[in-house]
Backbone as numpy.savetxt, mean C-alpha at the origin, in Angstrom:
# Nx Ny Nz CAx CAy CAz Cx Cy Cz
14.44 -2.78 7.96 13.61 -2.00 7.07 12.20 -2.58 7.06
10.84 -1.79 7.33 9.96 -2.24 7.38 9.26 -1.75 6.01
8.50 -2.79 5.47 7.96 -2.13 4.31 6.25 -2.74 4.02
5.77 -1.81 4.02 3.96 -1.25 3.77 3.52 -2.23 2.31
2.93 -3.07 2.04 2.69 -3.24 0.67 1.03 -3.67 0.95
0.50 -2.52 -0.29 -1.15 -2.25 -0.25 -1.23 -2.42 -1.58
-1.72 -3.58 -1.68 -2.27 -4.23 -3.10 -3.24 -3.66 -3.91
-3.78 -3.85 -4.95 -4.35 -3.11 -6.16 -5.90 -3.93 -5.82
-7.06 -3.01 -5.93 -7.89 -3.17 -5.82 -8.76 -4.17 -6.19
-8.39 -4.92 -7.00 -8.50 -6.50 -7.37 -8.76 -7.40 -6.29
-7.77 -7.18 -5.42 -7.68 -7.64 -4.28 -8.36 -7.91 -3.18
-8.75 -6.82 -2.98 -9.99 -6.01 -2.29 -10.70 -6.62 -2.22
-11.48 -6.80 -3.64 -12.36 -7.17 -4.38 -12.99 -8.47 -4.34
-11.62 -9.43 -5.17 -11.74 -10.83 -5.32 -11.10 -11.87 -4.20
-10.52 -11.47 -3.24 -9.41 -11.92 -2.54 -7.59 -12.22 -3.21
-6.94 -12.87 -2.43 -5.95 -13.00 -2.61 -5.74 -13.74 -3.84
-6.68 -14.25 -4.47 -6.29 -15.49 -5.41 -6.80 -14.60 -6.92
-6.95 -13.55 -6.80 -7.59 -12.59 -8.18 -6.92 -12.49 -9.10
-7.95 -12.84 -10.34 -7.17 -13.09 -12.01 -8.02 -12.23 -12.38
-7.43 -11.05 -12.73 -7.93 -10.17 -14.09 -7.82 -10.35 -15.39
-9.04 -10.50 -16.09 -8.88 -11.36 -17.78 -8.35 -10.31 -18.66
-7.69 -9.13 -18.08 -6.76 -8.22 -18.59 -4.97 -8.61 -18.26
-4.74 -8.68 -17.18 -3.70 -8.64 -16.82 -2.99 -10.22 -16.06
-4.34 -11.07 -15.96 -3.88 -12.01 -15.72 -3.81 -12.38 -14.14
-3.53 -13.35 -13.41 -3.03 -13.82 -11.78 -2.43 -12.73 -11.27
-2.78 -11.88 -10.02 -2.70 -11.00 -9.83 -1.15 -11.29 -8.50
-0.84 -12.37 -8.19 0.05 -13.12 -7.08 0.71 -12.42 -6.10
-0.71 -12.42 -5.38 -0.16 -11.35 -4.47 0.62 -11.92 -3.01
0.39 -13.44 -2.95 1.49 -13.96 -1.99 3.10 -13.78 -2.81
2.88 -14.05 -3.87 4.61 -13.87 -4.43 4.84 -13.19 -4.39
3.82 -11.99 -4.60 5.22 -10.40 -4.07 5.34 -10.17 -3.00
4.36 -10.58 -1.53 5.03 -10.65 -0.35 6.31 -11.65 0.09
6.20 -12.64 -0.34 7.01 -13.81 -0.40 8.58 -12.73 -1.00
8.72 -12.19 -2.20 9.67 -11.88 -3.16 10.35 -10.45 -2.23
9.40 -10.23 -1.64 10.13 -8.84 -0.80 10.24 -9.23 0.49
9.58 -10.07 1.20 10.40 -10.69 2.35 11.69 -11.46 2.37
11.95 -12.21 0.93 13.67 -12.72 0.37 14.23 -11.72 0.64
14.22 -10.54 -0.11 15.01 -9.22 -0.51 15.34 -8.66 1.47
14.53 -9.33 2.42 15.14 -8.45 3.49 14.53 -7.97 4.59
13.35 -7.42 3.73 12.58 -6.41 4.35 11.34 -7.33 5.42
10.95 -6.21 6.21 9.71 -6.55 7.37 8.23 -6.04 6.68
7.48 -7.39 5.93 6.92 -7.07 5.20 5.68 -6.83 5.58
4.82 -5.74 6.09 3.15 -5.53 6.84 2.28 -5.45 5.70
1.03 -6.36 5.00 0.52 -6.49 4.48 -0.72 -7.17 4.46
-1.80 -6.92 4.62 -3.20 -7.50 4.81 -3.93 -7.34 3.57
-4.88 -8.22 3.11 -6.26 -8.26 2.35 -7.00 -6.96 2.88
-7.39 -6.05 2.15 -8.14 -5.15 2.33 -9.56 -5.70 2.66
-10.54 -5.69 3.73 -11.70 -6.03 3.11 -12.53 -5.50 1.87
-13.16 -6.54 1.04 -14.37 -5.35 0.38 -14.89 -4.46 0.23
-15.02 -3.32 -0.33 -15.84 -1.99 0.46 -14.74 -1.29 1.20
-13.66 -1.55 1.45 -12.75 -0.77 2.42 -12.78 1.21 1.93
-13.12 1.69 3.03 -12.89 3.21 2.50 -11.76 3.35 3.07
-10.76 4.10 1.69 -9.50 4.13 1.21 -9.02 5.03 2.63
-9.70 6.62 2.11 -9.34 6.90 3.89 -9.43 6.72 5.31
-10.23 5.76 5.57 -10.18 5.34 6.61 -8.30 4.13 6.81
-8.90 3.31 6.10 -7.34 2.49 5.72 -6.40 3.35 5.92
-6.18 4.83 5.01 -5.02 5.42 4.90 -4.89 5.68 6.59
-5.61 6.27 7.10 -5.35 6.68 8.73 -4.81 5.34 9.34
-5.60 4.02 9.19 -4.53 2.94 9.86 -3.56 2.11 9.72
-3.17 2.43 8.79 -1.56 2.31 8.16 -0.87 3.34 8.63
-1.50 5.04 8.46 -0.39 5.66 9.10 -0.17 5.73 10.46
-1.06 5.29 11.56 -1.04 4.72 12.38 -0.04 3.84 13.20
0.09 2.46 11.97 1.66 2.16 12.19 2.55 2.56 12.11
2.76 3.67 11.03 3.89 3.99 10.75 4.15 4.71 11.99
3.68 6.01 12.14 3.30 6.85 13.34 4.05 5.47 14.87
3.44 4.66 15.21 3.67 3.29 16.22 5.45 2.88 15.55
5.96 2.88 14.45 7.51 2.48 14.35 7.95 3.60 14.68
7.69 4.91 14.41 8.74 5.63 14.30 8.36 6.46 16.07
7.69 6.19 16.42 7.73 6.33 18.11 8.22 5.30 18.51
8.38 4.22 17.97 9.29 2.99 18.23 10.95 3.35 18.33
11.52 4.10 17.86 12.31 4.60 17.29 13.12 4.03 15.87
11.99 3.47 15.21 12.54 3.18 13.65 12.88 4.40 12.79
14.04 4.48 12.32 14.06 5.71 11.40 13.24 5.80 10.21
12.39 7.06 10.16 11.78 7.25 8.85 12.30 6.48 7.46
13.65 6.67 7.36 14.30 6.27 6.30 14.38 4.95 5.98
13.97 4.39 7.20 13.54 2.45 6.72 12.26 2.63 7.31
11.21 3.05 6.45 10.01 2.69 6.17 9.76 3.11 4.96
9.46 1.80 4.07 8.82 1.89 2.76 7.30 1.96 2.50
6.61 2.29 1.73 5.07 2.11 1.69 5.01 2.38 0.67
4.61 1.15 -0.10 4.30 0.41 -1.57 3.31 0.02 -2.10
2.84 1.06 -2.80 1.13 0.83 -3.30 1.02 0.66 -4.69
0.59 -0.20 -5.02 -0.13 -0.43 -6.40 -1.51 -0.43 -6.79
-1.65 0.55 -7.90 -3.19 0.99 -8.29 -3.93 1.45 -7.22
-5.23 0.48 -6.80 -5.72 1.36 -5.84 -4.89 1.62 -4.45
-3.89 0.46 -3.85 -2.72 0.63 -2.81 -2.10 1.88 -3.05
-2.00 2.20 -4.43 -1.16 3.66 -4.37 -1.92 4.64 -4.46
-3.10 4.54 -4.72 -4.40 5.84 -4.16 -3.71 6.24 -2.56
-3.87 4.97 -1.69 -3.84 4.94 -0.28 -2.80 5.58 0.13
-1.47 4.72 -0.53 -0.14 5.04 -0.08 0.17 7.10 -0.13
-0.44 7.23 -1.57 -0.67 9.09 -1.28 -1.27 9.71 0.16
-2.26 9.31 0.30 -3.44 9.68 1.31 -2.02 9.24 2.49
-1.86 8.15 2.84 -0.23 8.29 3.79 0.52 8.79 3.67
0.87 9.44 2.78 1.84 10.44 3.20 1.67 11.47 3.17
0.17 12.31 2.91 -0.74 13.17 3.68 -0.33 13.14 4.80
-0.92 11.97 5.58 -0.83 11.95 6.96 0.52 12.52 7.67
1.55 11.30 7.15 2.89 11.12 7.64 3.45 12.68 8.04
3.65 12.94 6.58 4.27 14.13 6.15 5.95 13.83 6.76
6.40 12.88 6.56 7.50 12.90 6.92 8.36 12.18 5.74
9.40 13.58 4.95 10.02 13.25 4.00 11.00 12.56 3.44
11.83 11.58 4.35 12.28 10.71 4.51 12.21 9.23 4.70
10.44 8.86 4.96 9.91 7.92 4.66 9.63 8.10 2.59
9.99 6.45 2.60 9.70 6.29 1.00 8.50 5.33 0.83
8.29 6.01 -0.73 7.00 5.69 -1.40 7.58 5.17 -2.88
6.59 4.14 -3.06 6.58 3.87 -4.11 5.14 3.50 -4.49
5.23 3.94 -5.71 3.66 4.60 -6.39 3.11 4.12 -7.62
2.72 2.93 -8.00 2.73 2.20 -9.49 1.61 1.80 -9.67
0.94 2.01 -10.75 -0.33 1.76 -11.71 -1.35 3.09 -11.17
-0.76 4.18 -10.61 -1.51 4.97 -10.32 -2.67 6.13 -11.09
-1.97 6.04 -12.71 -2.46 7.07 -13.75 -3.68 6.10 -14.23
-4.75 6.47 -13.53 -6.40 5.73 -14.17 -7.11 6.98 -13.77
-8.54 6.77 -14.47 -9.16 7.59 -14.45 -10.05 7.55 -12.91
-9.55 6.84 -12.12 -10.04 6.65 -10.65 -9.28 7.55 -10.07
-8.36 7.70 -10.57 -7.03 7.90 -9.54 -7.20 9.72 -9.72
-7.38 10.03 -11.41 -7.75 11.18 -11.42 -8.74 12.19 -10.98
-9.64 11.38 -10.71 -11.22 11.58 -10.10 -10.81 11.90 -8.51
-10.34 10.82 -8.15 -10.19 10.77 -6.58 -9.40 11.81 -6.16
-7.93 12.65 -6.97 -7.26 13.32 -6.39 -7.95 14.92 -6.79
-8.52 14.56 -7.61 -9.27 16.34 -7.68 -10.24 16.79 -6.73
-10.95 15.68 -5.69 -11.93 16.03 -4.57 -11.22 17.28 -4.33
């Protein structure tokens, strides 16, 4: 099972080591760390700064597009976005359009998120 994880815009932002004085250490090696235990083939990079979301979304689906001509079944590929990751992870499965790949979609209800999907 290969699984997509696109971190929350914090990230982006501050790098890997980002503390929001809202929410606190953002630990984004422990949740790669915590889902590579659990199993999975975990593909995950630092966004640069400035990253435009759709551009990203095209090269992520890219890979996916590269496993499943691999012959990975849709059905083990996950793509796991949080906040702004789950802006992206939508915009992928735009692309994908393949309904048997899974999504998971969390911290997505902000007023970014609302803005961005009404273009």
């Amino acid at each position: 099972k290969y699984l997509f994880y696109l971190h929350g815009g914090i990230v982006q932002d501050e790098g890997i080591h980002a503390v929001s004085e809202y929410y606190g250490p953002y630990e984004y090696l422990s949740i790669l760390d915590s889902l590579k235990s659990k199993g999975f083939n975990v593909i995950s990079e630092r966004r640069p700064k400035g990253t435009d979301e759709e551009i990203y979304a095209g090269k992520v689906a890219g890979q996916i597009d590269t496993l499943l001509g691999g012959g990975v079944p849709p059905e083990n590929i996950i793509v796991v976005g949080a906040s702004q990751g789950a802006n992206i992870a939508v915009e992928i499965a735009h692309r994908i359009k393949k309904s048997t790949v899974k999504y998971v979609l969390m911290g997505l209800c902000t007023e970014y998120s609302i803005n961005y999907f009404s273009k």
